[in-house]
N, C-alpha and C positions, 0 to 999 in steps of 0.2 A: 336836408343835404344828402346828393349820394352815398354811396357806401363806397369811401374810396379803394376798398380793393375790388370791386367791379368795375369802377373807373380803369383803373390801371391793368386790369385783364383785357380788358376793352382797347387799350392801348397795346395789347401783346408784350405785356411785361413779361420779363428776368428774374421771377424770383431770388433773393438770399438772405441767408435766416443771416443771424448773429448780432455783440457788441461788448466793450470795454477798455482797460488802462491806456492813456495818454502817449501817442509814439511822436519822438522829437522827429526832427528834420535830419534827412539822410543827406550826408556830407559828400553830397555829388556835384558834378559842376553843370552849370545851365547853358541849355541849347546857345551857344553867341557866350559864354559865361556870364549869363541875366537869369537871377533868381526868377520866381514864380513865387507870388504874393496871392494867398486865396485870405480874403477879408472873410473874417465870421461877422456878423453885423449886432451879435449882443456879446454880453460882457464869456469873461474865460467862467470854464465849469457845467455851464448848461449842454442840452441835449446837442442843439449843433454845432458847439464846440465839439464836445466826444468825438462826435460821428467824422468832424473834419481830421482832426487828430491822427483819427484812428486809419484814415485814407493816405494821411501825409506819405508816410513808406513807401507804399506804392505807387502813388503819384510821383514821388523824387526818380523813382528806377525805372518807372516808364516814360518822364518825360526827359532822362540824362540831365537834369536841375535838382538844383536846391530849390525846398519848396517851403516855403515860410507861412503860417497860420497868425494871424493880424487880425487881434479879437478891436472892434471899432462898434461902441456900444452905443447906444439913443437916438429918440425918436421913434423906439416899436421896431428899430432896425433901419431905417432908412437913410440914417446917416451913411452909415458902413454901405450900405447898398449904393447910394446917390453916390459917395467918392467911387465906386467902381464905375458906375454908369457916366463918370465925367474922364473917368484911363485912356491911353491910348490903347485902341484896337489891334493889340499887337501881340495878347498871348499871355503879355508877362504879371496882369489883375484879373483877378477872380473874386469871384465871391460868392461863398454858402449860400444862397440866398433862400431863405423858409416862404413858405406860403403866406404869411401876415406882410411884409414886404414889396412883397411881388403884387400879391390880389387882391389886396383887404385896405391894404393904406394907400395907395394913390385915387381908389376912393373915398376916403376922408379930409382929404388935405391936398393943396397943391405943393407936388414934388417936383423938382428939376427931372424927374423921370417916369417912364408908364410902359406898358408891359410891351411895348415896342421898343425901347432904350438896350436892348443885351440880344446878344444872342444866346441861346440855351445850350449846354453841352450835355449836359447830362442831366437824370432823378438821383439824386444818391442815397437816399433814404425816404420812408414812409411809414411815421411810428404811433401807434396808439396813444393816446394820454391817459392820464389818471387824475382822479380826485386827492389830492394828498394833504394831509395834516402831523402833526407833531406826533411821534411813537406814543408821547404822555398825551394825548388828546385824552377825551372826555366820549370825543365820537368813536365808535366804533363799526360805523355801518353807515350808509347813503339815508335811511330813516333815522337814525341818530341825529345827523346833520339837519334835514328838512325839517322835524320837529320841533328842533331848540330854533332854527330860524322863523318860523310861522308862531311859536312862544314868545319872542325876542326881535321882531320887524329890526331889520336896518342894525342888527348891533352883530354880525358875522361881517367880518371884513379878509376879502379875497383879493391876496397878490396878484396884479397882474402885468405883464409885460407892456403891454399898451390895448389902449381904446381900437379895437377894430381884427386884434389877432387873434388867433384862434382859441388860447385860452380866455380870452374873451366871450368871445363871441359863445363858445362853450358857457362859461358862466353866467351867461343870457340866458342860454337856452334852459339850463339848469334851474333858475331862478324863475322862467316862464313857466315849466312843466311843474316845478314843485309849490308854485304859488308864496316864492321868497321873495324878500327882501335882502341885499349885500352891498356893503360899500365896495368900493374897488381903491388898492392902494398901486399906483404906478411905480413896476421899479425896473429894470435896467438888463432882466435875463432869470432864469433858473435859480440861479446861484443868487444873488440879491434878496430872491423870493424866496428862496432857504433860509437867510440870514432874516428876515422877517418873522417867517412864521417860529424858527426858536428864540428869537429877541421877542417875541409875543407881539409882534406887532399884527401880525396878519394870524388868520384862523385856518386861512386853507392855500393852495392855489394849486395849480392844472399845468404839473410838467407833460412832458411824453416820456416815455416808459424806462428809458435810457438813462434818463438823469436819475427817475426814481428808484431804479434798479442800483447805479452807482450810490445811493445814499438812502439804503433800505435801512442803514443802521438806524438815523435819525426821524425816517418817516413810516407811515405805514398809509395802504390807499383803500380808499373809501368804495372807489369805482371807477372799474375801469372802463372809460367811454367810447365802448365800440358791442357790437351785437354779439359776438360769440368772446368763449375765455379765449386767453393768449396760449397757444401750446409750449410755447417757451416757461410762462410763469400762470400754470393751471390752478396754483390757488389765489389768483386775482379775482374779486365776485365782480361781474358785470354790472352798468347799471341796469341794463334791460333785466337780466333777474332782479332788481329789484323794484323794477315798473318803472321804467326811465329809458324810453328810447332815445339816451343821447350818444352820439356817434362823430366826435370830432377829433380824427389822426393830425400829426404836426406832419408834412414834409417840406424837402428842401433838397437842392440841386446847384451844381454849379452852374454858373452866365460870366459872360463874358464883354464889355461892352461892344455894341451893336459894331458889325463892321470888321470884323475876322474875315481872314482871307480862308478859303476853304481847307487851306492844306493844313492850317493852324487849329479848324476849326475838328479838321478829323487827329490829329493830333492829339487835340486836350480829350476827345470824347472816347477817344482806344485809351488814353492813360486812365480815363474816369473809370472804363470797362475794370481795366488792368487794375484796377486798385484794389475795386467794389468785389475781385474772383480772389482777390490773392489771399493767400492764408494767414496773414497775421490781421488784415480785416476781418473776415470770417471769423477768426479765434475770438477780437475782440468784441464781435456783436456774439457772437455766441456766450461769451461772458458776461455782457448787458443782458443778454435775456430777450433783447430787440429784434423783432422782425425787420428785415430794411428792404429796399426793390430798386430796380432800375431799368431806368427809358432811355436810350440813345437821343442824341438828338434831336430829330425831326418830330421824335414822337413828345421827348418833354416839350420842347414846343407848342405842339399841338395842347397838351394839357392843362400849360400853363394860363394859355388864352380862355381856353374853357372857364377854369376853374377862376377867372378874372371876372367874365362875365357873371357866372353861377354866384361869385359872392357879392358882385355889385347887387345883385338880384335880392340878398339877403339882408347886405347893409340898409337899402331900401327899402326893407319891409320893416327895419326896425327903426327908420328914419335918422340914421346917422348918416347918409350920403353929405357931400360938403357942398355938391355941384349935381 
């Protein structure tokens, strides 16, 4: 897989560092007085929940609305995503929509939608993942882990959000380089997959860095899966130090369904700007620890197509395609 921050240089990305605490909805009135509904498509708690959260403020004051956060959980996301992709094109549905969603699951399965179903407004974020397990783990290192799984075939079991998302697909990749065995237990978001691994159900699983960062009390990571440390949180160990070139960021952006009238559609993408500059965003990725980026429109577009084909590419080599 590329190294998605060449990808998105490549795109003439907007850098902005930061993340953290949950901001409600600003008690403003909406364009026509019609709130703004941005659906997160997994459960509340996880990374892109945070990330939407933390945008809501400035989305509310730059689009003169109320802007309402509508977590709508399963299916890997595609529920939450397919009720956008069925809204009227009018401005008033959004939705966070992450990379598993958009790229990864409409080749798996048939969906009522495919990467032509939304228009793109914005990138809103692009954040590394981790390896994460329980603070009381046993494992203390990415060798710890590989060890006890190549002692132990098949007896490590990895939360995962769904069959085809990027912490998946990550814990393929993980499981092919280190010559493991792992069961995968299906659950519902971050937050679910928290509730797993200290109910001991699960042994590990692959947030992005946002979620790990908001609940470093309870976990500690193993590795964090991209080529260099994070400058936000420099004592994360890489996995390529420790001979693991795995490299899989989560992002996600708002869309819109297909069919925005352009004035609307510049609209939503100055407010996505206006949210992504403003300083109680910044404050709270800078809290998170998370690096985030952002594409105006035409360019997450462009990326999003790409990055549809490039994973079909890869669902394919590991023969999960549905079609």
């Amino acid at each position: 897989m590329k190294d998605i921050a060449a990808i998105l240089r490549g795109f003439g990305l907007v850098a902005v560092m930061g993340a953290s605490a949950a901001l409600t909805a600003a008690p403003v009135q909406a364009q026509g007085n019609r709130p703004v509904t941005v659906v997160v498509p997994f459960a509340a708690g996880g990374g892109t929940d945070i990330t939407t959260r933390a945008m809501q403020e400035g989305m509310a004051k730059a689009l003169d609305a109320n802007v309402v956060v509508k977590n709508t959980a399963g299916a890997g996301g595609t529920i939450g995503v397919s009720e956008v992709a069925r809204a009227k094109p009018d401005g008033t549905t959004l939705a966070m929509a992450p990379v598993g969603p958009l790229t990864t699951q409409p080749h798996l399965r048939e969906l009522p939608y495919d990467v032509d179903s939304f228009d793109y407004i914005c990138l809103a974020y692009s954040a590394p993942t981790v390896i994460a397990v329980r603070k009381d783990s046993p494992f203390t290192s990415l060798g710890d882990l590989v060890a006890y799984g190549k002692e132990h075939p098949g007896e490590l079991t990895f939360a995962v959000q769904a069959i085809g998302s990027i912490p998946h697909i990550a814990g393929l990749g993980l499981a092919d380089a280190a010559g493991i065995e792992m069961n995968y237990l299906p659950v519902n978001g971050d937050g679910p997959a928290l509730k797993a691994l200290l109910d001991g159900t699960a042994d590990l699983f692959i947030p992005h860095v946002s979620f790990y960062s908001t609940n470093a009390d309870q976990l500690k990571s193993l590795a964090l899966l991209q080529a260099d440390r994070l400058a936000e949180q420099p004592d994360l160990a890489t996995a390529a130090e420790q001979g693991y070139a795995l490299d899989f960021p989560i992002w996600g952006g708002l869309v819109a369904p297909a069919g925005l009238e352009d004035a609307v559609k510049g609209k939503l993408e100055a407010a996505c700007k206006g949210a992504i500059d403003s300083k109680p965003f910044q404050d709270r990725m800078a809290t998170l620890k998370q690096p985030s980026a952002y594409l105006g429109a035409g360019d997450f577009a462009a990326f999003v197509h790409e990055k549809y084909e490039t994973n079909r590419k890869l669902l394919e080599k590991a023969g999960l395609l549905a079609k």
